[in-house]
N, C-alpha and C positions, 0 to 999 in steps of 0.2 A: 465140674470143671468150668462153668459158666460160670458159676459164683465167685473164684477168684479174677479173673479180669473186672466184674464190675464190684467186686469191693477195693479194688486201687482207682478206678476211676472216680470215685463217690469223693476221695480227699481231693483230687484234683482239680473236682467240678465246685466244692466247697470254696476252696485257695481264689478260683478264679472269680468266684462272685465275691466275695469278700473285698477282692479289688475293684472291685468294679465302680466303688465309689469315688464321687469326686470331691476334692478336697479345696475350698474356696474360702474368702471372708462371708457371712453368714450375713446379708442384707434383707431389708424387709420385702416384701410383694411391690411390682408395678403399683403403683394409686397411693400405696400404704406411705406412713411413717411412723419412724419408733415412737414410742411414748415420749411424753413431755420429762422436760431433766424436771429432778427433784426439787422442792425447797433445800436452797442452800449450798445445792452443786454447782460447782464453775463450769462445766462441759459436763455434754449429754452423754448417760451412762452408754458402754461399747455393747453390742450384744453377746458377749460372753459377760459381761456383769450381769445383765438382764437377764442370763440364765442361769446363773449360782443359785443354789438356794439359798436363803436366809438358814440360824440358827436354829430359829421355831420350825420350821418346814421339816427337819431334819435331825433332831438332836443325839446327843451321844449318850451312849445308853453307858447308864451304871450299873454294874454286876457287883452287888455285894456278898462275898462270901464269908458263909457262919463259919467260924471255927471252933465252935463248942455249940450242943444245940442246947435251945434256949426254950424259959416258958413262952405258951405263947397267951399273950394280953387276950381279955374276952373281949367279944366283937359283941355288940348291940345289935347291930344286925343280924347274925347270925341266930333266926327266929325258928320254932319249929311251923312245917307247914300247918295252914287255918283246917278246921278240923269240920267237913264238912257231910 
């Protein structure tokens, strides 16, 4: 009987910290400044630019699938182990 009161309380104690954040423009630290703008930029990147990733950081993956299966090429590398 004790376990159903604190399993309804557990979602509402989650709901409540979840809010709990604050929601503001993302500035740097006291003392600090953003990085210098780039070569070539007219205006200094905003700090949501500065947190995008790049392409490379990140890329999208290719899922090639067989649809008939295939020889497969010999690998050179694939040596037997040195025989020791």
């Amino acid at each position: 009987m004790r376990l159903l009161p604190a399993l309804l309380l557990v979602p509402g104690v989650c709901i409540a910290l979840a809010a709990c954040g604050q929601v503001q423009e993302l500035r740097p630290p006291p003392g600090r400044s953003l990085p210098p703008t780039p070569f070539g930029a007219t205006e200094p990147l905003t700090a949501e630019q500065l947190l995008a990733l790049p392409p490379q950081a990140a890329p999208e993956r290719s899922v090639e699938l067989r649809r008939r299966s295939e020889e497969r090429e010999d690998d050179p590398f694939d040596l037997p182990p040195p025989e020791g």
